[in-house]
N, C-alpha and C positions, 0 to 999 in steps of 0.2 A: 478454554475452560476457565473456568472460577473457584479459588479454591478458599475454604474459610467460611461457609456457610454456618448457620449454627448450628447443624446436626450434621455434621460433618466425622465421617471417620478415617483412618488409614487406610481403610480399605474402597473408599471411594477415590482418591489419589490411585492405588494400585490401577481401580479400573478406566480412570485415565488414561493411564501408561498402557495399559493393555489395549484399548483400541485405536489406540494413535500406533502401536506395534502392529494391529490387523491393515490399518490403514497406506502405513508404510510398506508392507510386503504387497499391495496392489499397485507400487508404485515404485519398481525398482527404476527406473530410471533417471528419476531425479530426486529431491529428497520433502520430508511434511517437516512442518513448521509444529511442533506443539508448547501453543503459546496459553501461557496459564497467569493471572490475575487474580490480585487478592479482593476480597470482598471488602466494601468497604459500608459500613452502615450508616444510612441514611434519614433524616428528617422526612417526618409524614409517609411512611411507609411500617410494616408492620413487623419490621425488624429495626424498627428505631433503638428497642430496650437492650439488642442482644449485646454480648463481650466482643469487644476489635480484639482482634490477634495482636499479642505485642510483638518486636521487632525478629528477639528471640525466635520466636514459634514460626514467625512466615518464615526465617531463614531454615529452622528445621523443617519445615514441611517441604519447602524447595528441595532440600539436599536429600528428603527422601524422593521426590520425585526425581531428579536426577541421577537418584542410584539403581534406580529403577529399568532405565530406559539402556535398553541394549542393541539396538539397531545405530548402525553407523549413518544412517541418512536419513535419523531422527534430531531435529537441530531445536536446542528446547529456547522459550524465550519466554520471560521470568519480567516480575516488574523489582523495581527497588523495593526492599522492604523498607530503608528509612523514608522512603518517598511514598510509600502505601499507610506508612503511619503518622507521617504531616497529615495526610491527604484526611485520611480519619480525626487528626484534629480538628480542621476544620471545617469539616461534614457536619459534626455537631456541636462544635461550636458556640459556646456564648457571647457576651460583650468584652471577655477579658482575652480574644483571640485579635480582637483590634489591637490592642495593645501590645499583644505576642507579635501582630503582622509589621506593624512601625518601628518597632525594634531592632525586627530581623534584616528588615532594610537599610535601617540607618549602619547595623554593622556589616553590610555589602550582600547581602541576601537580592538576589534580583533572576528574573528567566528561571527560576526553581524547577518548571515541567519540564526542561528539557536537562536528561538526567548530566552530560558534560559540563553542565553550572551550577548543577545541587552542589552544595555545599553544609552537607547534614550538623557540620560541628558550628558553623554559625546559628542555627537555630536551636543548636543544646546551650550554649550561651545566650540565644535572648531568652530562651525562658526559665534559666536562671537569673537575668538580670529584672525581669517584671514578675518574676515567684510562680510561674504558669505550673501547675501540676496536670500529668494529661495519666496520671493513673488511675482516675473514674473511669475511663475510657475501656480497660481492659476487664470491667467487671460489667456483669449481666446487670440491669437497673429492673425494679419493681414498677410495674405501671402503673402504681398509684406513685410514684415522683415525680415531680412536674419537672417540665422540660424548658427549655428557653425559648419554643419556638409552639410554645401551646397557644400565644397569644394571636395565633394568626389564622385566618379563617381558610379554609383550601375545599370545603365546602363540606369536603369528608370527614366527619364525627371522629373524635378517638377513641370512642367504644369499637369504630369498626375495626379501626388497626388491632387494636387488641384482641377482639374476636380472633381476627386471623393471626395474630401472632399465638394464640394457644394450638390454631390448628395444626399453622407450621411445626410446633414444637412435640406435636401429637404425632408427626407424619402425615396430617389430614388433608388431603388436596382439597382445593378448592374449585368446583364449576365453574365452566366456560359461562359468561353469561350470551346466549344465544336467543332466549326468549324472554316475554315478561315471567311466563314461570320460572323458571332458571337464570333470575336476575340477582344478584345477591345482597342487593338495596344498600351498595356503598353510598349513593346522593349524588356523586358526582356529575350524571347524568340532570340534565332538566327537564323536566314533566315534556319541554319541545321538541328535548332532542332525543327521548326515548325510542319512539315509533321510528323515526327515519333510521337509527341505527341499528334496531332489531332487525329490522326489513331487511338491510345490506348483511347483518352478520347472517342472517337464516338462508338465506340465497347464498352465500358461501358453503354455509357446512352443506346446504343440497349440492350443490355444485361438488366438493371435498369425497360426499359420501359416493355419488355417481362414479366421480371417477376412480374411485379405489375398488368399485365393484366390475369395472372394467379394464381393469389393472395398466391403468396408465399413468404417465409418469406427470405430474404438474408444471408443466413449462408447456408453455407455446409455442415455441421454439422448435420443438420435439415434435412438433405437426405438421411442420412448413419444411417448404424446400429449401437446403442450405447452400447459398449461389455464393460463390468465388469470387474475387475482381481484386486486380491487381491494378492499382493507381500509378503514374509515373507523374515526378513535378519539379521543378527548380524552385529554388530558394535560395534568393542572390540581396541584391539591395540592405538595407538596414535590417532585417529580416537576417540575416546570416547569424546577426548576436541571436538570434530567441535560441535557448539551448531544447535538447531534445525532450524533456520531459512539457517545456511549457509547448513545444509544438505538438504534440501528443494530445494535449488538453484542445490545442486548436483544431486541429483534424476529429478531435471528438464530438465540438460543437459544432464544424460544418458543418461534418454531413447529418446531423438533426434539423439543421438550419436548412439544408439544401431538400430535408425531406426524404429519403432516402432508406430505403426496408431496412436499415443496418439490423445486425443480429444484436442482444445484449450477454454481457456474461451474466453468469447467476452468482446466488450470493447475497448478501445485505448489502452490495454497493454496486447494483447492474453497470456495466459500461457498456459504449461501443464495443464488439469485438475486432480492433483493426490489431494487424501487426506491422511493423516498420522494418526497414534494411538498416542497415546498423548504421550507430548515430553522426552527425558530421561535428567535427572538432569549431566550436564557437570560435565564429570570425571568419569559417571557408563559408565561400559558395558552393552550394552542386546542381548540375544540370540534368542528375539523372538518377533524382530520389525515388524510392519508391514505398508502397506502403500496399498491404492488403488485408482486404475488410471482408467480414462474411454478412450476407445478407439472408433474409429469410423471402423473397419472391425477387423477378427477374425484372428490370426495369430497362432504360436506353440509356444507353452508356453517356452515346454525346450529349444527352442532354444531361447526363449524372456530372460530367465534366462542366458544363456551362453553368450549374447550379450551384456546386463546390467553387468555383470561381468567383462565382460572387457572393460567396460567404467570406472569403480567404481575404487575410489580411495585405496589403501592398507588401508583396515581394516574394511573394508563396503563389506559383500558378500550378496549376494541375494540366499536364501535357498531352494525358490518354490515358484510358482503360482499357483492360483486357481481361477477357474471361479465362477464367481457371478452372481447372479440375480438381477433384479432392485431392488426385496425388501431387497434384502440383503447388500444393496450399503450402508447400514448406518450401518453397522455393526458398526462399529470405533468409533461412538459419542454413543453408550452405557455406560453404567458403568462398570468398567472394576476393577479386582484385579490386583495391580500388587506383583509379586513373586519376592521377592528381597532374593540372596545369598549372604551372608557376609561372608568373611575370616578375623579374627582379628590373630592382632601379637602372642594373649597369649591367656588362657584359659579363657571366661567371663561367667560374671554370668547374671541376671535380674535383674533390680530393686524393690520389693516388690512394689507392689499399683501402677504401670506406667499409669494403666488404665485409673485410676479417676485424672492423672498429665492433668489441662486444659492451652491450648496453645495460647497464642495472636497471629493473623494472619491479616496480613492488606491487605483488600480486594478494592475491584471497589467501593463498597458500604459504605468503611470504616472498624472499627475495628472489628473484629470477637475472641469470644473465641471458640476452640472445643479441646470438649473432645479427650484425644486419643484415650481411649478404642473405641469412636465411627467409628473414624478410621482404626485404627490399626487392621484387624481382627486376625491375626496371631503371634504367636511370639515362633519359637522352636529355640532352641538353644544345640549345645552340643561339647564341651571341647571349642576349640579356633573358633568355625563357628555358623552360624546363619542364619535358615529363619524367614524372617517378609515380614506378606501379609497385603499389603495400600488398602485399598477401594480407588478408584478414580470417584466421582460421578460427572455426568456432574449439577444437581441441588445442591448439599451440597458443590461442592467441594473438598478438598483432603488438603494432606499435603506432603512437600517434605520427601524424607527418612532423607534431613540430619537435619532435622529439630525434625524428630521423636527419631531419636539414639541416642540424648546425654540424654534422658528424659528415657530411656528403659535401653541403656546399659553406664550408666553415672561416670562407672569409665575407659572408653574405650576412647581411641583416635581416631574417625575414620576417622579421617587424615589417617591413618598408616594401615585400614580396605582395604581389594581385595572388590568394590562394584561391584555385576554384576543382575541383571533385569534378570531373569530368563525364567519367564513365563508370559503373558496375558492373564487371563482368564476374557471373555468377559461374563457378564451375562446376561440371559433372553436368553437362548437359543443359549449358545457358541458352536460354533462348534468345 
């Protein structure tokens, strides 16, 4: 949501909270995210004139919205208000915000967007030191005041913004422009590219109207058959360092590369819909990754395999596919062992008692001790190699291997260990 508009009330916040509360109870099972942003007013648009919320106000309005919210597995996420009202600085901005921006840097002002570097009292000091006043800011302007950025041509007239800034302020919606009747002669348009874009929007809303008279849902997706396939692949070689998020990104571009019906998610940022087996610790190999993707029609696997192969980068091979069932599409979020092979430099031993060693782990929840025996189910070892099998539980938890090795084999360097992830064995009925 967005909050701060200028006809904004209390009672539009309430009904925030109130459908992210509907929304929440269709979703007892994990939790919604209700993330709320402040408006910030922008140049060449038809809320240029109106009042920024000062710091004050965002942070009252926030702490009404989170007295609001009474569901436990409603998690609110809020922007900075001193960072919503930089950011309003310099949105509209004149010549004398360069001066405010050199400042702030020379007295260590730098990475501002990312909120663990804001540092809000270096910039209440620069602009006390260049006299910067940002209290026009918090007042409504008359649109007969010229602006600092009237000098610039954007094609759109300022009579038009102001048109629509009275209608905004009216309640008055404005028309879809879908036809030349129903154009609303902003200009931004060129006499060339009027017609070509009529044509596409009007074939939309026929398309829009059709299908809401036949009560379907707008996705494609929703049409087609949803096919299953479970990928299996090694990732060894220099390849081991990519961590799991930038190999996510890679398996995403595959298989578009490789061609491939993949499903997308919805949303304003469709993806692939794959899912992965839980992540490998940077710097192991494993010989028995897996990952599963839904598709929307049915294709040949071996050649799905030899396609993805030659997308994939050196050290990432893809071993086989198999088809899945809907019930079987969660296979991946079970608890899983994982089968770790060890190669050390030299000949190691155990450590006597490793089982009852308890380990501090700092969770979501805060500090956790666990045992390792309770983890660790495995431990064979013989001259210079080593297997150890991790329990990975999606409710208990887990622990990394390189966390568990110096506690097992604690006179070993396993800096200087070959680690490679062997096997996944998936329980409650692994195939």
């Amino acid at each position: 949501f967005m909050m701060g508009l200028p006809t904004e009330t209390m009672e539009d916040l309430d009904e925030m909270v109130a459908l992210t509360e509907k929304i929440a109870a269709m979703n007892r099972s994990g939790y919604t995210v209700l993330s709320v942003s402040t408006f910030i007013p922008k140049p060449h648009t038809p809320f240029q004139w109106t009042a920024q919320l000062t710091t004050d106000e965002i942070r009252r309005r926030q702490n009404h919205i989170k007295s609001r919210v009474r569901s436990r597995n409603i998690k609110i996420k809020l922007h900075d208000p001193a960072q919503s009202t930089l950011e309003g600085v310099f949105s509209r901005g004149d010549r004398h915000t360069g001066k405010l921006l050199l400042e702030a840097y020379r007295k260590g002002a730098c990475f501002d967007g990312w909120t663990d570097k804001f540092q809000p009292e270096i910039w209440d000091k620069a602009m006390s030191a260049v006299g910067y006043e940002s209290t026009h800011l918090y007042h409504e302007l008359d649109v007969e005041t010229p602006l600092p950025w009237d000098f610039l041509d954007i094609s759109v007239p300022k009579s038009f913004f102001v048109k629509e800034w009275f209608r905004a302020k009216s309640n008055e919606p404005t028309p879809m422009c879908v036809s030349t009747a129903s154009c609303n002669a902003c200009q931004a348009c060129t006499p060339q590219e009027i017609k070509s874009r009529f044509q596409l929007r009007e074939k939309i809303v026929e398309k829009l109207a059709e299908m809401k008279k036949k009560n379907q849902v707008l996705n494609e997706n929703d049409e087609k058959e949803r096919i299953f396939c479970e990928f299996s692949y090694k990732k060894g070689g220099f390849a081991r360092f990519v961590s799991h998020l930038d190999l996510v990104t890679i398996f995403s571009r595959a298989v578009r590369i490789a061609k491939l019906p993949v499903m997308f998610s919805r949303g304003f940022n469709p993806r692939p819909v794959l899912k992965f087996s839980p992540a490998l610790e940077l710097g192991i190999a494993g010989d028995d990754e897996r990952f599963l993707g839904e598709f929307v029609n049915r294709f040949n696997m071996a050649e799905a395999v030899n396609r993805l192969n030659r997308a994939l980068p050196d050290g990432i091979h893809v071993t086989g596919a198999t088809a899945c069932t809907l019930a079987q599409r969660n296979r991946l979020s079970r608890d899983v062992d994982f089968v770790y092979h060890i190669t050390f430099p030299a000949t190691v031993s155990q450590f006597p008692g490793w089982q009852d060693v308890e380990i501090e782990k700092t969770t979501r929840k805060g500090m956790r001790h666990i045992r390792l025996g309770d983890v660790v189910q495995k431990v064979e070892n013989s001259a210079a190699s080593a297997t150890v099998v991790i329990r990975h539980s999606q409710q208990r938890g887990s622990l990394k291997l390189s966390d568990a090795l110096p506690y097992i084999f604690p006179d070993e360097d396993a800096s200087h260990a070959i680690l490679l992830r062997k096997q996944l064995i998936f329980l409650e009925g692994d195939a």
